[in-house]
C-alpha positions as CSV (number, residue, x, y, z in Angstrom):
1,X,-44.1,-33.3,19.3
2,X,-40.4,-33.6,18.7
3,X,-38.2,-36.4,17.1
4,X,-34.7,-37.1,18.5
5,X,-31.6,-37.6,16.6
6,X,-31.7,-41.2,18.0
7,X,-35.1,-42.2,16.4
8,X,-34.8,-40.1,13.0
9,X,-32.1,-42.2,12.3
10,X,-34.0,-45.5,13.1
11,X,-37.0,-44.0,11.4
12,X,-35.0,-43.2,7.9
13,X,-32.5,-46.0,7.9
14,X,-32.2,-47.1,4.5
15,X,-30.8,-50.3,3.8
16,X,-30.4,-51.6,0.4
17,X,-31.2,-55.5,0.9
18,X,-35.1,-54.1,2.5
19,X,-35.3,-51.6,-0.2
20,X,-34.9,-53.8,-3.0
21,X,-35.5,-52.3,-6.7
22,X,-36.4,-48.9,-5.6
23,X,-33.8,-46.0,-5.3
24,X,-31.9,-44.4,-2.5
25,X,-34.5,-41.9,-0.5
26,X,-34.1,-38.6,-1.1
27,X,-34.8,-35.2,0.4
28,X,-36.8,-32.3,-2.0
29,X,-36.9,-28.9,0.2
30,X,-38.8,-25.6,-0.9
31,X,-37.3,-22.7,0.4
32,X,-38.6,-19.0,0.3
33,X,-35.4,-16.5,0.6
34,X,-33.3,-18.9,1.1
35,X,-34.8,-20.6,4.2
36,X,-36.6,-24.2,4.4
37,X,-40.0,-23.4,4.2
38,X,-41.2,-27.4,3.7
39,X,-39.6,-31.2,3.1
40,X,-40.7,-34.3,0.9
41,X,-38.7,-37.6,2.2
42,X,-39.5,-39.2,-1.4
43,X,-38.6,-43.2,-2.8
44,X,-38.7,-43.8,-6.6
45,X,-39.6,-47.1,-7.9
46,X,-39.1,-47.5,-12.1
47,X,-41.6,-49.5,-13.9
48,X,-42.1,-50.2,-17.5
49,X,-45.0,-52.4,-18.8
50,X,-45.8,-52.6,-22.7
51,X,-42.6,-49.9,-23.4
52,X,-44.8,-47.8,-21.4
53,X,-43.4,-45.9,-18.2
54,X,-45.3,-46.6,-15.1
55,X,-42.6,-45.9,-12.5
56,X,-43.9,-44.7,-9.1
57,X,-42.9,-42.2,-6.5
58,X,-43.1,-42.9,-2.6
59,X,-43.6,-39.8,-0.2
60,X,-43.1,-41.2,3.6
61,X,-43.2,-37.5,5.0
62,X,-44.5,-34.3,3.9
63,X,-44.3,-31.2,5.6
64,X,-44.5,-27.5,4.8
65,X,-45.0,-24.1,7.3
66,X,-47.9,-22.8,5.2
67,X,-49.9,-23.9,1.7
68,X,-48.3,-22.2,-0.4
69,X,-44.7,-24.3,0.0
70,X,-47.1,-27.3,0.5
71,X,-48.2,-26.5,-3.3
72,X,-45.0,-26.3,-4.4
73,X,-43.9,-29.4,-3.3
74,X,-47.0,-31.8,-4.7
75,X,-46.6,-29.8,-8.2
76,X,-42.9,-31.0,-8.5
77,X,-43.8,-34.3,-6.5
78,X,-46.8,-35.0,-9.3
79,X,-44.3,-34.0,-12.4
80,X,-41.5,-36.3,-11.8
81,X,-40.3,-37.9,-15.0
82,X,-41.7,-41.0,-16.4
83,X,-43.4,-41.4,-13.3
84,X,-47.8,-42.2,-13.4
85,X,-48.3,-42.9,-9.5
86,X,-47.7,-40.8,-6.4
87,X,-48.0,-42.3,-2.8
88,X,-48.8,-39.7,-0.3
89,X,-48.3,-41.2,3.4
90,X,-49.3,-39.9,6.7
91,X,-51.9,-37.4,5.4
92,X,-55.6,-36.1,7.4
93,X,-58.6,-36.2,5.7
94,X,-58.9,-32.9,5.3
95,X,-55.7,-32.7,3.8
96,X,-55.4,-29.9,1.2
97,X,-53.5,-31.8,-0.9
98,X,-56.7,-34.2,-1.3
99,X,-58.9,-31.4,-2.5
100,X,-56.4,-29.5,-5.2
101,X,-56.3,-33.2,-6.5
102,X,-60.2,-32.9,-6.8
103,X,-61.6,-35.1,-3.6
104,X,-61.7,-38.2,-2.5
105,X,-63.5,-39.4,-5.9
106,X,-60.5,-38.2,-7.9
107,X,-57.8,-40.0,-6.0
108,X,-57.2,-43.2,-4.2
109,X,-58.1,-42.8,-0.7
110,X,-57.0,-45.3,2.1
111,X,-57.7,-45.3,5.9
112,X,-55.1,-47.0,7.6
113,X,-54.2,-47.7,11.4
114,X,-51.6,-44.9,12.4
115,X,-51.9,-43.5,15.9
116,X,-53.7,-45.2,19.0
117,X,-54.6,-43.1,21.9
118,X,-54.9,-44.8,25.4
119,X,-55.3,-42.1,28.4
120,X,-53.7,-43.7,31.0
121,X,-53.5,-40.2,33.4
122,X,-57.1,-39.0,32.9
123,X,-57.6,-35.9,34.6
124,X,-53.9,-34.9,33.3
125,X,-54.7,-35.8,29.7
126,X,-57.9,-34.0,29.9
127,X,-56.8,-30.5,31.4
128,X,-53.7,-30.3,29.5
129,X,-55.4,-30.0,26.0
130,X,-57.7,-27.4,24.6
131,X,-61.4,-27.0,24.1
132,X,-63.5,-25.2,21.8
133,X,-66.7,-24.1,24.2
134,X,-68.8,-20.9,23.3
135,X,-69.8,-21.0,27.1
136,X,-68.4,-22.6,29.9
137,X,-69.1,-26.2,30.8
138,X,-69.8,-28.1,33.4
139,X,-70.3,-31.8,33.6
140,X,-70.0,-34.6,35.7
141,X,-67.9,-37.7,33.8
142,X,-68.6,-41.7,35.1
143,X,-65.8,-42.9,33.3
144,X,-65.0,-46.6,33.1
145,X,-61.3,-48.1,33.4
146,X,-61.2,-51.8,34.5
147,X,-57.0,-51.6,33.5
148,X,-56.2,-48.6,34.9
149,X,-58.4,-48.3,38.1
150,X,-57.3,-45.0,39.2
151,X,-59.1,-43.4,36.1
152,X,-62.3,-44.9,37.2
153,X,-64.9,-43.2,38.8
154,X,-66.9,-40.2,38.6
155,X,-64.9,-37.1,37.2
156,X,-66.0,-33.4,37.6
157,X,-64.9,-31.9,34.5
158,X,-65.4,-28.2,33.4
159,X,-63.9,-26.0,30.6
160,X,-63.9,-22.1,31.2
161,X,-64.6,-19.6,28.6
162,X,-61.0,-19.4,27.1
163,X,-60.9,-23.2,26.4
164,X,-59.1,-24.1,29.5
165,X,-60.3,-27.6,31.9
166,X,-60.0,-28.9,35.2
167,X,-60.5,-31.8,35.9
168,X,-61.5,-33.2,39.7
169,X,-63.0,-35.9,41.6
170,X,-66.8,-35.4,41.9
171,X,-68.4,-34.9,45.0
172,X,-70.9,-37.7,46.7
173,X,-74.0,-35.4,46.0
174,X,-73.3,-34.7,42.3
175,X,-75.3,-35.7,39.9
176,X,-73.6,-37.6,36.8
177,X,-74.2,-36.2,33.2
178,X,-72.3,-38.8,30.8
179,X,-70.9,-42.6,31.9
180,X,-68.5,-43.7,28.9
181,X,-65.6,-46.4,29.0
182,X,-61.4,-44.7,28.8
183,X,-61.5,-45.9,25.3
184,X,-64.3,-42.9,24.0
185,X,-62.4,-40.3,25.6
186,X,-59.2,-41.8,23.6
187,X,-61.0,-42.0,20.2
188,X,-62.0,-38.4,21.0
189,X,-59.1,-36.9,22.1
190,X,-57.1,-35.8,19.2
191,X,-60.2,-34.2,18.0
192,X,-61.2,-36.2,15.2
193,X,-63.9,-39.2,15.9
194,X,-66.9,-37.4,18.1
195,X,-67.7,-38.5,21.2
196,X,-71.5,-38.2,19.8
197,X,-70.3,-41.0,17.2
198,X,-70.0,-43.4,19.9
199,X,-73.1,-43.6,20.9
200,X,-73.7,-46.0,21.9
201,X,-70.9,-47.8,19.9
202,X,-68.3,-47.9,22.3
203,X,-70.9,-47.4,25.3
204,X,-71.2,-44.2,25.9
205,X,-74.5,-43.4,27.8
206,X,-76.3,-40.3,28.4
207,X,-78.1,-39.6,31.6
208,X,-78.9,-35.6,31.6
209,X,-80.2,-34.4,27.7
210,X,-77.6,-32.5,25.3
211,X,-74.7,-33.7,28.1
212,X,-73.1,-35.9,24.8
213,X,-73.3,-33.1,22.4
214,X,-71.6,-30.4,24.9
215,X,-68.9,-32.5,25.4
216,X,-68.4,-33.6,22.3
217,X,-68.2,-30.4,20.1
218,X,-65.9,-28.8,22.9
219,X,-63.4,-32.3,22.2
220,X,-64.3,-31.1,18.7
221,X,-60.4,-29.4,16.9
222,X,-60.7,-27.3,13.7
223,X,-58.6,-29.8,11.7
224,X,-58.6,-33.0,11.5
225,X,-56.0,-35.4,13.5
226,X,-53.1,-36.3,11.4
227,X,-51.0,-39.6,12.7
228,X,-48.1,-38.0,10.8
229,X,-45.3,-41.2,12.5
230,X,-46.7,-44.4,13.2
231,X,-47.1,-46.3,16.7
């Protein structure tokens, strides 16, 4: 995913009248050998209550090549002077950061809307991602669209050995394995929410045994999804 010029500028415009008390956003880099290695766009806020500093610090994006310049960044982000809150935004739940701070129990967790998924290509969006399969698959999709009639219909769908789909229209004689509306295959697609989840939540219905669980462990990613810029 890439950012243009046009919309970074948009997206970090910092005018004074919205930002009111808080300062001037600023940019904290680590750098290994002289080369960026990882960015904080951070906003300081000072608060005092009782002659007491409670000022709090901001962090709209946080990025880093690899965990050890991720580190570096919280530690100075966390020892800030005079400053007893830190605002993390754009994070996974699996985040790193979340578990050197001890867990969810430790710190304030929130679950926020960030990035909605709406296939509107299906068999495009479904061969052009990745799978994790320990054997090939096989299965015949009845996927509901009633916007986008085009994606309807019944949908061969197989992923190969090294993780790679196609995706075709199924022939008259084959048998369907799984019918599920667009909107499961979206909620599944980054690889975060299972498609076993939605069962039968958002409708998804399974007509030949262990058809749901195939599918969704090879929609399954390693990490979780993160929603790092907002729709």
């Amino acid at each position: 995913m890439t950012r243009p010029d046009a919309f970074a500028g948009s997206w970090f415009r910092d005018v004074p009248k919205a930002r009111g008390s808080k300062e001037p956003r600023r940019l904290l880099l680590a750098r290994r050998d002289g080369v960026p290695t990882g960015y904080a766009v951070l906003r300081r806020e000072s608060r005092w209550e009782d002659e007491t500093p409670r000022s709090a610090v901001d962090v709209a994006e946080l990025g880093a090549t690899d965990h050890a310049s991720l580190l570096a960044l919280v530690r100075r982000l966390v020892d800030l002077d005079l400053t007893t809150k830190v605002t993390l935004w754009g994070r996974s739940v699996d985040d790193p950061v979340l578990w050197w701070s001890g867990g969810p129990r430790s710190v304030g967790v929130r679950a926020i809307d960030s990035l909605w998924l709406r296939l509107v290509d299906l068999p495009r969006a479904l061969t052009e991602r990745g799978y994790a399969v320990s054997a090939p698959l096989d299965l015949v999709l009845e996927v509901v669209d009633d916007l986008c009639p085009w994606n309807a219909g019944r949908w061969r769908f197989a992923v190969d050995g090294s993780g790679t789909a196609t995706c075709e229209r199924a022939a008259d004689g084959d048998e369907t394995d799984v019918v599920l509306p667009v909107a499961a295959l979206g909620a599944a697609y980054a690889g975060g929410r299972t498609v076993a989840a939605q069962v039968p939540t958002l409708g998804v219905r399974e007509l030949r045994a262990g058809a749901v669980g195939r599918l969704s462990r090879a929609m399954r990613a390693d990490t979780e999804p993160v929603g790092a810029i907002g729709f």
